[in-house]
C-alpha positions as CSV (number, residue, x, y, z in Angstrom):
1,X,216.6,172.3,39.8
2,X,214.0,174.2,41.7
3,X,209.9,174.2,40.3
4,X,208.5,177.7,39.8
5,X,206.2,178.7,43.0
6,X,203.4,179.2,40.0
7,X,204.0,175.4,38.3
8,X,203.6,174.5,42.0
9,X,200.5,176.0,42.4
10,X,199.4,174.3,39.3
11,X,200.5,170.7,40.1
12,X,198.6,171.4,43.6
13,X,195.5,172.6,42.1
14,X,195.3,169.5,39.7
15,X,195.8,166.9,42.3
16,X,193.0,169.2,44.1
17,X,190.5,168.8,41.3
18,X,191.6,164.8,40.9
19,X,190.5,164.3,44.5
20,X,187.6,166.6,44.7
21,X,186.5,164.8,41.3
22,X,187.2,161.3,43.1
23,X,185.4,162.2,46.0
24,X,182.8,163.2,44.3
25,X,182.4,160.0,41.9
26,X,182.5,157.8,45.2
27,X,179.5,159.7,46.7
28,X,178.0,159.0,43.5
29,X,178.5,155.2,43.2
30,X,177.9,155.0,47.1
31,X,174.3,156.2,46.3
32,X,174.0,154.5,43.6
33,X,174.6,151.5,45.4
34,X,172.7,152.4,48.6
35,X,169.3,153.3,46.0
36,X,170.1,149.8,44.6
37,X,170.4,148.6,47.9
38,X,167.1,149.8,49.0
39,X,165.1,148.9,46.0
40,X,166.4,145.3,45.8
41,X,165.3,144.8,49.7
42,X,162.1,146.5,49.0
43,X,161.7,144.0,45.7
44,X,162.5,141.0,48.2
45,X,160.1,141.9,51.2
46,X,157.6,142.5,48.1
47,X,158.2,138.9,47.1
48,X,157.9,137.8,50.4
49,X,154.6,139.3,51.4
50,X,153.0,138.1,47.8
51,X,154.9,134.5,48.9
52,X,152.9,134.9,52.7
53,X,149.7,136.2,51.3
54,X,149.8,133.4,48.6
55,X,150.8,130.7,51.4
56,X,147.7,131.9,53.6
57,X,145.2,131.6,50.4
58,X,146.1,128.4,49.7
59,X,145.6,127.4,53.1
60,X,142.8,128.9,53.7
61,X,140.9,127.1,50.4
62,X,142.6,123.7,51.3
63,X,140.7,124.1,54.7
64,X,137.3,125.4,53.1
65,X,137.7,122.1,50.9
66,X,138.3,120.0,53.4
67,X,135.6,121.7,55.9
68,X,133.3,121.5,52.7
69,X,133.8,117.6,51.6
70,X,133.4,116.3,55.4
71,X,129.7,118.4,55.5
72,X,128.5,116.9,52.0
73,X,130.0,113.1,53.1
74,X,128.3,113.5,56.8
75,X,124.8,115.1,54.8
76,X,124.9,112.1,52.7
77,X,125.6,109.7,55.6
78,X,122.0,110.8,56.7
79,X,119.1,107.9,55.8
80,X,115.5,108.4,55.0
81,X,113.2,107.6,57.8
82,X,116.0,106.7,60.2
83,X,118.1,109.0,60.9
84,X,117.2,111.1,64.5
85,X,117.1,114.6,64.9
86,X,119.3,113.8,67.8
87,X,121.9,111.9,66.1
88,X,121.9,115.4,63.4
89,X,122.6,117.6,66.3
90,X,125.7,115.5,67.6
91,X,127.1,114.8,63.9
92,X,126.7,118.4,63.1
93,X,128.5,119.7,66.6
94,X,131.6,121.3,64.6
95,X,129.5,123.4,62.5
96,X,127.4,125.1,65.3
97,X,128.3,128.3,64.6
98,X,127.1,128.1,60.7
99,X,124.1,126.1,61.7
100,X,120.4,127.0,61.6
101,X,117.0,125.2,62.5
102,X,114.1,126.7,61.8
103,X,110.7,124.7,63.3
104,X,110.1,122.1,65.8
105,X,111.7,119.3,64.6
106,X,109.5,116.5,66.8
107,X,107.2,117.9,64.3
108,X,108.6,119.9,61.0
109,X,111.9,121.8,60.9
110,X,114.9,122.1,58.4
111,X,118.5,122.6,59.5
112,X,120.8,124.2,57.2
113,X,124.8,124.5,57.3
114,X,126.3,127.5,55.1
115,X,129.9,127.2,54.8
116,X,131.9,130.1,53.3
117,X,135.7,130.9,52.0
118,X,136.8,134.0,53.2
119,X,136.0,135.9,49.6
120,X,132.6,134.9,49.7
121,X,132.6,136.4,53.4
122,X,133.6,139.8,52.3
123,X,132.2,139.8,49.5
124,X,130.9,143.3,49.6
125,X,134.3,144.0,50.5
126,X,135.8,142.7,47.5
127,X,132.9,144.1,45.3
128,X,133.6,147.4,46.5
129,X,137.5,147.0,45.9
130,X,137.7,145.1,42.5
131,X,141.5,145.7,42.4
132,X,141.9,143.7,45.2
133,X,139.6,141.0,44.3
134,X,141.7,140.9,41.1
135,X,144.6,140.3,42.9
136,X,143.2,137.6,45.4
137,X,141.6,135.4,42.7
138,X,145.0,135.8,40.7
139,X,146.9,134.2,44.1
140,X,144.7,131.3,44.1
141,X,141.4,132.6,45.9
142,X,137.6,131.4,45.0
143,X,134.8,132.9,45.6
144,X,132.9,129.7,47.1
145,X,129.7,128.8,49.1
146,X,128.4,125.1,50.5
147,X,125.1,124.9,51.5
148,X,123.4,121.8,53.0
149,X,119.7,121.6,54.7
150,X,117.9,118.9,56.3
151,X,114.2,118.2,56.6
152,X,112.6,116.0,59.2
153,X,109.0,115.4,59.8
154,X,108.0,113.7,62.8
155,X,111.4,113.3,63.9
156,X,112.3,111.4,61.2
157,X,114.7,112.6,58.6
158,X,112.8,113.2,55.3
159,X,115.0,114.8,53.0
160,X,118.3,116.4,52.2
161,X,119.9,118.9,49.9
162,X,123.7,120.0,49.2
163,X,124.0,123.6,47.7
164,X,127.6,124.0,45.9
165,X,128.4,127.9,44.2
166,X,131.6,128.9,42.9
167,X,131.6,132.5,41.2
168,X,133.9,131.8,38.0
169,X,135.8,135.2,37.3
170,X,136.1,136.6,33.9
171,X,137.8,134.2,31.4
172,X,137.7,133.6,27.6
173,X,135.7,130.6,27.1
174,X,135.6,128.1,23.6
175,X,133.9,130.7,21.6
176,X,136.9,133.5,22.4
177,X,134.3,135.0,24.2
178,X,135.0,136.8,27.8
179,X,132.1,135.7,30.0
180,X,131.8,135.2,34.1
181,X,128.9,133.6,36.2
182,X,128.1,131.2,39.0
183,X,128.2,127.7,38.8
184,X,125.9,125.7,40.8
185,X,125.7,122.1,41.8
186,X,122.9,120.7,43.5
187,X,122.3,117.1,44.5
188,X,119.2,116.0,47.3
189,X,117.1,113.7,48.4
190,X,113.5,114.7,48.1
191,X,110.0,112.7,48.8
192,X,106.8,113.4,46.8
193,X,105.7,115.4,47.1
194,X,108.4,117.3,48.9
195,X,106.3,119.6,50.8
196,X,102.9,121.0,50.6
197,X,101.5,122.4,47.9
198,X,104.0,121.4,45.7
199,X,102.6,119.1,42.8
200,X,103.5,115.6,42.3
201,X,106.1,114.9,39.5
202,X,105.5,112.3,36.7
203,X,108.1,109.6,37.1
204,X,111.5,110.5,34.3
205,X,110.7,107.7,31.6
206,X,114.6,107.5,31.5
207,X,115.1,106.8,35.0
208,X,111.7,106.6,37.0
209,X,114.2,107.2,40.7
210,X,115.9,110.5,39.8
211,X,116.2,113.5,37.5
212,X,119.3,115.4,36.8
213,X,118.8,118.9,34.7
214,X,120.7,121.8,33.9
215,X,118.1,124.8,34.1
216,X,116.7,126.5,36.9
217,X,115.4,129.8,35.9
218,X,118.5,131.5,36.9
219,X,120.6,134.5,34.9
220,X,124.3,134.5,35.0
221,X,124.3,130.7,35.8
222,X,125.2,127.2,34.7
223,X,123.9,124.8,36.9
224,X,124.0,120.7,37.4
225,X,120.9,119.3,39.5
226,X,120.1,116.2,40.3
227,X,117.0,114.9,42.5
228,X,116.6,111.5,43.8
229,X,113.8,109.8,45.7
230,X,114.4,107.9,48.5
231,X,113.6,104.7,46.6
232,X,116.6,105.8,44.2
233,X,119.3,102.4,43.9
234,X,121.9,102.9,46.4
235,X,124.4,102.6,43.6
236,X,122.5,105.8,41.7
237,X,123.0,107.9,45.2
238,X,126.3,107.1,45.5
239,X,126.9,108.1,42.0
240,X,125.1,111.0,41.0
241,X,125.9,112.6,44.7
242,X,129.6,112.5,44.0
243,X,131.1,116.3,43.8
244,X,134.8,117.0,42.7
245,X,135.8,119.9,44.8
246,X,139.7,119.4,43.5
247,X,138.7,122.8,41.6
248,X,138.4,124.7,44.1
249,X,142.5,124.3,44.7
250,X,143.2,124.1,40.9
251,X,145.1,127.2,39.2
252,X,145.4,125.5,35.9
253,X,141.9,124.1,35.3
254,X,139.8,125.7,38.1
255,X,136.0,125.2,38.4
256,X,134.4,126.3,35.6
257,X,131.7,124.4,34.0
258,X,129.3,121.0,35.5
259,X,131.8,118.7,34.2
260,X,134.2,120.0,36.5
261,X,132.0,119.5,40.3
262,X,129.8,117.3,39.2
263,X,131.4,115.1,36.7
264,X,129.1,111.8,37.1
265,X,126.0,113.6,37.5
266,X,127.0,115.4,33.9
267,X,127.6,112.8,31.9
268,X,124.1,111.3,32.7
269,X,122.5,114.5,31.8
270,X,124.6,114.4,28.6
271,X,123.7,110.8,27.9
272,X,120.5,111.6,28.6
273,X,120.3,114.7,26.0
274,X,120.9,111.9,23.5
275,X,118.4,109.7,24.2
276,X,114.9,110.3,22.2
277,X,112.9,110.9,25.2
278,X,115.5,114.1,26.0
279,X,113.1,116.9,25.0
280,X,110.5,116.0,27.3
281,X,110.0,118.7,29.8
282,X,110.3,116.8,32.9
283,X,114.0,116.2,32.1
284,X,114.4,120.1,32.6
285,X,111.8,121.9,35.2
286,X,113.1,124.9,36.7
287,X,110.6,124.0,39.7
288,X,112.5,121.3,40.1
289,X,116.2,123.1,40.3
290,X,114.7,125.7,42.5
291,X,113.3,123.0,45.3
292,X,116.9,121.5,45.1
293,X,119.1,124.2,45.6
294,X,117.0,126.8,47.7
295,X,114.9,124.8,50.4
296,X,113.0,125.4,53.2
């Protein structure tokens, strides 16, 4: 039995159209699975940068931290009347680049020591690119500044202050209202009176030795200050001096209010606040914060 040429034809023009229809689906699922291809590499070298970029935040704040909490434990090391200009300079040898005297310090002179993450480093960077800074405080970065200065008259160390500002970004606080500002911590060592001009301080009734207050005069701030005089207890130094920088590495409670960088020094002001003698107004000067936390 012999096919028609025509049926032939047929048969060969269907098996044509099956292949043809083949091939083409093939070319379709090949790129379909070369877009897929691409896409899930670009999604996992995405992953990976955020992963490196995270990594190198992180590290970068651990270091500030630790940078940070050897400066405040080597200012506080520092004692009143004994303590040489010389022996300053060779305790203060790995900050030279971030150091600055101003004066002759066989005479007068204040050395300070800035120490800055990299945010607060660019921060007109940062402030001109708010996308960015968005995305570098949402991997873990701070915006974060230490600042300690010495005073020494005579060549004899007089007086000491440690700076500590932390910009808090935009978060909705107790009263489910979005708010943002700096919090400053401040803790020194400072004769009477500190330097001339300045008026001499009536002895806190609560604590003749120190003060600790929360105002200084400053918008967009919370602040925690606390001034000691060099005949403050040791104990009281050691205790009001103490700052928690564990914040500064924190994603789930990060720096955010006194409690949190100055916990020891903030529950004195708060018992303090209860006591009777609370609304006198030399529990809260903002002369007081300013000399702390902006010397010189």
């Amino acid at each position: 039995m012999t096919i028609p040429d025509q049926n032939i034809w047929e048969l060969y023009s269907c098996f044509r159209r099956q292949i043809v229809n083949m091939h083409s689906r093939t070319r379709h699922l090949s790129s379909q699975l070369l877009r897929a291809g691409i896409w899930r590499f670009v999604a996992i070298g995405a992953l990976a940068g955020v992963i490196v970029l995270m990594g190198a935040i992180r590290i970068e704040q651990a270091l500030f931290r630790r940078d940070a909490e050897h400066l405040i434990s080597t200012v506080r090391a520092f004692q009143v009347g004994v303590t040489t200009p010389v022996q300053v300079q060779q305790m203060l040898l790995r900050w030279w680049q971030v150091k600055e005297v101003k004066g002759d310090c066989s005479r007068q002179c204040w050395i300070g020591i800035t120490l800055q993450d990299s945010f607060r480093r660019h921060a007109d960077f940062f402030v001109r690119h708010r996308g960015l800074m968005r995305i570098y405080i949402s991997l873990g970065g701070t915006l974060a500044e230490v600042h300690g200065s010495l005073q020494f008259v005579d060549a004899k160390f007089r007086a000491h202050s440690i700076g500590i500002y932390v910009y808090v970004p935009p978060f909705r606080n107790a009263e489910k209202v979005w708010s943002d500002y700096t919090l400053i911590a401040a803790a020194g060592i400072v004769p009477e009176p500190a330097r001339l001009g300045q008026p001499q301080r009536p002895p806190n009734p609560l604590h003749p030795t120190y003060w600790v207050g929360s105002s200084g005069g400053c918008e967009g701030c919370q602040i925690v200050a606390v001034t000691l005089t060099p005949e403050s207890k040791t104990q009281d130094m050691n205790r009001l001096m103490q700052f928690d920088l564990s914040c500064l590495n924190r994603w789930w409670h990060p720096c955010r209010t006194q409690a949190d960088i100055m916990p020891a020094a903030w529950k004195q002001f708060l018992q303090d606040q209860a006591q009777p003698l609370a609304n006198s107004s030399i529990l809260s000067r903002p002369a007081l914060m300013r000399q702390v936390l902006k010397p010189g």
